[in-house]
SEDOKOL-569584 format. One record per residue (C-alpha): residue in three letters; x, y, z. Coordinates in steps of 0.5 Angstrom, whole numbers, plus 500, padded with zeros to 3 digits. Example, Ala and Ser with C-alpha at 12.3 -4.5 7.8 and 13.67 -1.06 7.14 Angstrom:
BEGIN
ala525491516;ser527498514;
//
This chain:
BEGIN
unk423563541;unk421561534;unk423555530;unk428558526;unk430562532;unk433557535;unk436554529;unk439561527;unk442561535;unk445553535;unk448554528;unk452561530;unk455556537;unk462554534;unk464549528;unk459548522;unk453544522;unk455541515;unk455533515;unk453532523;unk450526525;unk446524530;unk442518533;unk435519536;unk432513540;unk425513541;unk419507543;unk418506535;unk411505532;unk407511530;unk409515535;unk416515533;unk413516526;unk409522528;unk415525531;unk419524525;unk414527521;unk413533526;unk420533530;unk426530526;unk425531519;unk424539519;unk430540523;unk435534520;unk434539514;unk434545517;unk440544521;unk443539515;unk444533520;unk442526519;unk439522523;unk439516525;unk432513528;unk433507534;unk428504538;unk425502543;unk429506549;unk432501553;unk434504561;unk439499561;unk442499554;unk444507556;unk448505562;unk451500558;unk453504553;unk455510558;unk459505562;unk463502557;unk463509554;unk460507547;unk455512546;unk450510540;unk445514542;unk445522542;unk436524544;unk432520547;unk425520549;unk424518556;unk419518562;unk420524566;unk423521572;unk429517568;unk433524567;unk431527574;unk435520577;unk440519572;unk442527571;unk449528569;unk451521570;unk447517565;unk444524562;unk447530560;unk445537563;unk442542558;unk443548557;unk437552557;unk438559557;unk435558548;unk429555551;unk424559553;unk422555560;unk417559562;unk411556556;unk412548560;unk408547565;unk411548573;unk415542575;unk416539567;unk423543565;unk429539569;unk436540568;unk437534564;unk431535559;unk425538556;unk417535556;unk416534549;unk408532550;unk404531555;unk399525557;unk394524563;unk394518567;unk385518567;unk380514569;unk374513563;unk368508563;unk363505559;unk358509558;unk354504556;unk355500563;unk354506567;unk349511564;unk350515570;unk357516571;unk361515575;unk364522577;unk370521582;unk374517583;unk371514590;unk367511585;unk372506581;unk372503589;unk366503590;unk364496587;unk356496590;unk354501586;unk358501580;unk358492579;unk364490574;unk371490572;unk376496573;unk383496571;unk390499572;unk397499571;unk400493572;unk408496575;unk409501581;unk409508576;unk403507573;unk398512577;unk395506581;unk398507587;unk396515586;unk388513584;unk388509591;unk390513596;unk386521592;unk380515592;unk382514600;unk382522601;unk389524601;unk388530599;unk393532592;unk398536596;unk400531600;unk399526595;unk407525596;unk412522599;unk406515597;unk404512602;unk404505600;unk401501606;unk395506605;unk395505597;unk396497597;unk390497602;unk386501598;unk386497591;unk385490597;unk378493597;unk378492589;unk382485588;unk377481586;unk374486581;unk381488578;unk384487572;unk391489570;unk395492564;unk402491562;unk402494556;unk398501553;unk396497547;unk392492552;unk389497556;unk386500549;unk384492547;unk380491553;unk375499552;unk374497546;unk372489546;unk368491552;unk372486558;unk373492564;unk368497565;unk373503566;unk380503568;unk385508569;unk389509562;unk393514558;unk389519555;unk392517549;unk390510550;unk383512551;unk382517545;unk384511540;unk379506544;unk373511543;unk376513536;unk374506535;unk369505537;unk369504544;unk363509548;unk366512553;unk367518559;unk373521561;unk374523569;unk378529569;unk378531576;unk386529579;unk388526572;unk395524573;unk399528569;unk405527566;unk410528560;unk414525555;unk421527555;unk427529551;unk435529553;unk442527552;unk446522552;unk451522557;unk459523553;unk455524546;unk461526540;unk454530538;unk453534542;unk451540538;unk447537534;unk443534540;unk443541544;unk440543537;unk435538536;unk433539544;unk432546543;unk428545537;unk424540541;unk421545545;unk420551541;unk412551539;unk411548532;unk413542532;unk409539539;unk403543536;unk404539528;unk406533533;unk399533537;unk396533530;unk399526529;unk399523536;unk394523541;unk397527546;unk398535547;unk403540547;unk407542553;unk410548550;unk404553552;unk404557545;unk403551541;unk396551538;unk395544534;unk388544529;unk385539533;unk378536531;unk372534536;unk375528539;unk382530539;unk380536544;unk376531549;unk383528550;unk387535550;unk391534557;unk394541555;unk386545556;unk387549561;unk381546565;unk384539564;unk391542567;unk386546572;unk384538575;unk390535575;unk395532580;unk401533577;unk406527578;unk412528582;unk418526579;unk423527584;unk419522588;unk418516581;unk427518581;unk428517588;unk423511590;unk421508583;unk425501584;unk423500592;unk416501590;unk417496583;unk419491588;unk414493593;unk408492587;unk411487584;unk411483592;unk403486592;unk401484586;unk403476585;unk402475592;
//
């Protein structure tokens, strides 16, 4: 479906789209800069609805609002597993029968959101430090033959669990439920090696001043690192792949104007002017952004990148991410 088309359909549901209002959160800076320019702005004027920007996405600020039935918020951009555990309590179900779910990759489309874009969770090194590779990730633990600093995410969902147990041979298909025994064991081989990164911004700082060796980033993060400078190698094989996603607040006053926006979302033109701006690709298959060379180093949504990758388990994240937080949180102060 078209962009118009899913304009034409939203406008054809009922009262008129004239003087709506909607309110869309997000996590601020230049990515939500960009999904304005792409995604907001296009379709505030295409569907008469002013928008209001907010940021950055608060989990406790939406149950706040939700409880007291105060909503504020009408879309917002989350993490893939927050409409998958919050669905029809804190999030609204979507009805997707205008949105064209077979063009998202398996396991992206939920009953409460649509990916928006797509990252990978990817390990990268210093090529000048490692002229030869490494190739895998067994080689990201193997610190004879590969001296010097590594770095993860520092919280339970960042992918370091998953980089430690397909490093200790656990085959992708069997990857979840995680084993977090096994994992924590894993990255003990690698402590005194092993550095942290609590924000994006500081996983980029450290590839491009030269304090890790390779680390296990966003691929996003990565591309800005080596557009400035930084000389690195990205290691596709398992990257961890995983999406930016819209919903709907539960007990919105707009939602019309926000299933509107949703379908909009997902529809090819926008993802592909978005992938232009930001660092991170398209879900929806029939979008084709013009990228230049580096930009398609880094495109997740390439089908030899997508062939490689584990894609994260999102019911898994919505069932256990606050008893693995906890139990990271225990590993890694301890």
């Amino acid at each position: 479906m078209t962009a118009t088309a899913a304009l034409a359909v939203s406008g054809c549901s009922g009262s008129s789209a004239e003087g709506r209002q909607l309110t869309f959160a997000s996590y601020g800076s230049a990515y939500q800069d960009a999904q304005n320019e792409a995604l907001i702005d296009p379709w505030s004027a295409e569907s008469d609805t002013t928008v209001t920007n907010d940021s950055p996405t608060s989990y406790p600020k939406i149950k706040q609002m939700v409880d007291a039935n105060q909503v504020a918020w009408d879309v917002i951009d989350t993490e893939p597993f927050y409409p998958v555990a919050n669905c029809g309590t804190y999030v609204e179900k979507l009805d997707l029968s205008a949105i064209d779910v077979s063009k998202f990759p398996k396991g992206t489309v939920s009953d409460c959101a649509i990916p928006f874009a797509q990252y990978s969770t990817v390990m990268v090194y210093d090529t000048e430090t490692y002229p030869q590779g490494p190739t895998g990730y067994a080689d990201f633990f193997d610190v004879e033959k590969f001296p010097g600093v590594r770095m993860v995410p520092n919280w339970a969902g960042g992918g370091a669990l998953e980089l430690a147990l397909l490093a200790d041979g656990v085959a992708p298909e069997n990857l979840y439920p995680l084993d977090l025994k096994r994992a924590f064991a894993k990255l003990d081989t690698i402590r005194d090696s092993l550095r942290f990164w609590n924000t994006s911004s500081e996983s980029q700082q450290a590839l491009e001043d030269g304090t890790v060796d390779m680390a296990y980033v966003w691929s996003g993060r990565a591309y800005e690192a080596e557009k400035n400078g930084a000389a690195l190698t990205p290691v596709w094989q398992d990257n961890l792949l995983a999406w930016a996603s819209l919903s709907i607040v539960k007990g919105t006053k707009n939602r019309e104007a926000a299933q509107s926006l949703i379908e909009y979302a997902a529809t090819a033109e926008p993802q592909a002017r978005f992938a232009e701006l930001q660092p991170y690709s398209p879900a929806n298959s029939d979008a084709s952004p013009q990228l230049d060379e580096l930009q398609q180093k880094y495109n997740v949504a390439d089908p030899k990148i997508q062939e490689q990758a584990v894609v994260t388990d999102v019911q898994y994240w919505a069932e256990n991410n606050d008893a693995a937080n906890k139990a990271w949180t225990e590993w890694s102060t301890s």
